[in-house]
C-alpha positions, -999 to +999 in steps of 0.1 A: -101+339-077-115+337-043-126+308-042-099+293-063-071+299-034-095+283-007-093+252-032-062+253-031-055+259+004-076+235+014-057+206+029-070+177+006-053+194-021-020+193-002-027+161+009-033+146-027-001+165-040+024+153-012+007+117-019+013+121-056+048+131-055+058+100-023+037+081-047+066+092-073+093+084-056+080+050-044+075+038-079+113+039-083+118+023-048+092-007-056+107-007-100+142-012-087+138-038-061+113-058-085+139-053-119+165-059-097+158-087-074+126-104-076+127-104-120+159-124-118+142-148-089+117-150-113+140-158-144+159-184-124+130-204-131+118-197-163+117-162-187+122-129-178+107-118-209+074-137-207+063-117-241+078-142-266+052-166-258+024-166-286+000-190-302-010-187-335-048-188-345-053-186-382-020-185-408+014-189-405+021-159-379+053-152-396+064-116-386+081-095-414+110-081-391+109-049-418+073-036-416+062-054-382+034-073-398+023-106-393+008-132-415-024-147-399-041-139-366-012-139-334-019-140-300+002-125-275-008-142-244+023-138-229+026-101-227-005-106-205+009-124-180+038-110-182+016-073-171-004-098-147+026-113-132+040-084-126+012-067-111+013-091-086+047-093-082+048-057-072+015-057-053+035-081-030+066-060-026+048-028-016+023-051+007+059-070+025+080-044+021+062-011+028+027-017+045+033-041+063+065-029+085+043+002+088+015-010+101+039-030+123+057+005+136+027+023+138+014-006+161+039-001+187+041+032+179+005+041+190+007+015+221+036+034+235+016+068+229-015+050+248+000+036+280+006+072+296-027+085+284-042+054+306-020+054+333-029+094+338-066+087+337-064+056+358-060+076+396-083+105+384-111+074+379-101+057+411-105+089+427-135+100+417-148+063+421-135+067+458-153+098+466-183+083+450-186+057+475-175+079+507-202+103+496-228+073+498-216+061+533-221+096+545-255+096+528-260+062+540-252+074+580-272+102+576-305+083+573 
């Protein structure tokens, strides 16, 4: 049990479980602005529902709307880039709309939090740069 409760104290775990459940809440973030605005986009200029799109290989491909089963080899090549479409599709809305005003805040963010830490450790290097050189000249006049 010891070793158990370091596990899960440990702060990966915590890490990994805050991560899982932003992760959670993202996914309905990045579902509703793809369903709801870039889908229709999308549909303005062809299908939404890109899985109707089939080619038939060997038979008829007639489907018996009662049992579901289809007379001759179908292929549904649509449903494929219907997933691959919108993989993309939402790979672009977390990259546009998430990462990259992020990294974009985080930018400034950290160049804000940099310029004081500079400017306090300019004078102390000047300083020390200073005595540097009056300690020389007094070695210098010495000999």
């Amino acid at each position: 049990m010891k070793g158990f409760k370091a596990f899960l104290l440990r702060g990966n775990v915590v890490d990994l479980a805050v991560a899982v459940v932003i992760g959670a809440a993202f996914t309905k973030i990045i579902n509703s602005i793809v369903d709801g605005v870039i889908n229709p986009i999308v549909g303005a200029f062809g299908t939404q529902d890109l899985s109707a799109y089939t080619t038939c290989l060997k038979g008829t491909c007639l489907v018996d709307k009662a049992t579901g089963k289809v007379d001759g080899i179908l292929i549904q090549w649509g449903s494929v880039l219907g997933a691959a479409l919108s993989f993309v599709i939402t790979a672009a809305v977390v990259y546009f709309c998430l990462v990259l005003p992020m990294n974009a805040f985080m930018k400034r963010y950290m160049a804000k939090k940099e310029v004081p830490a500079q400017e306090s450790k300019s004078p102390e290097v000047t300083e020390v740069a200073i005595l540097g050189e009056i300690r020389d000249l007094l070695v210098a006049q010495r000999s």
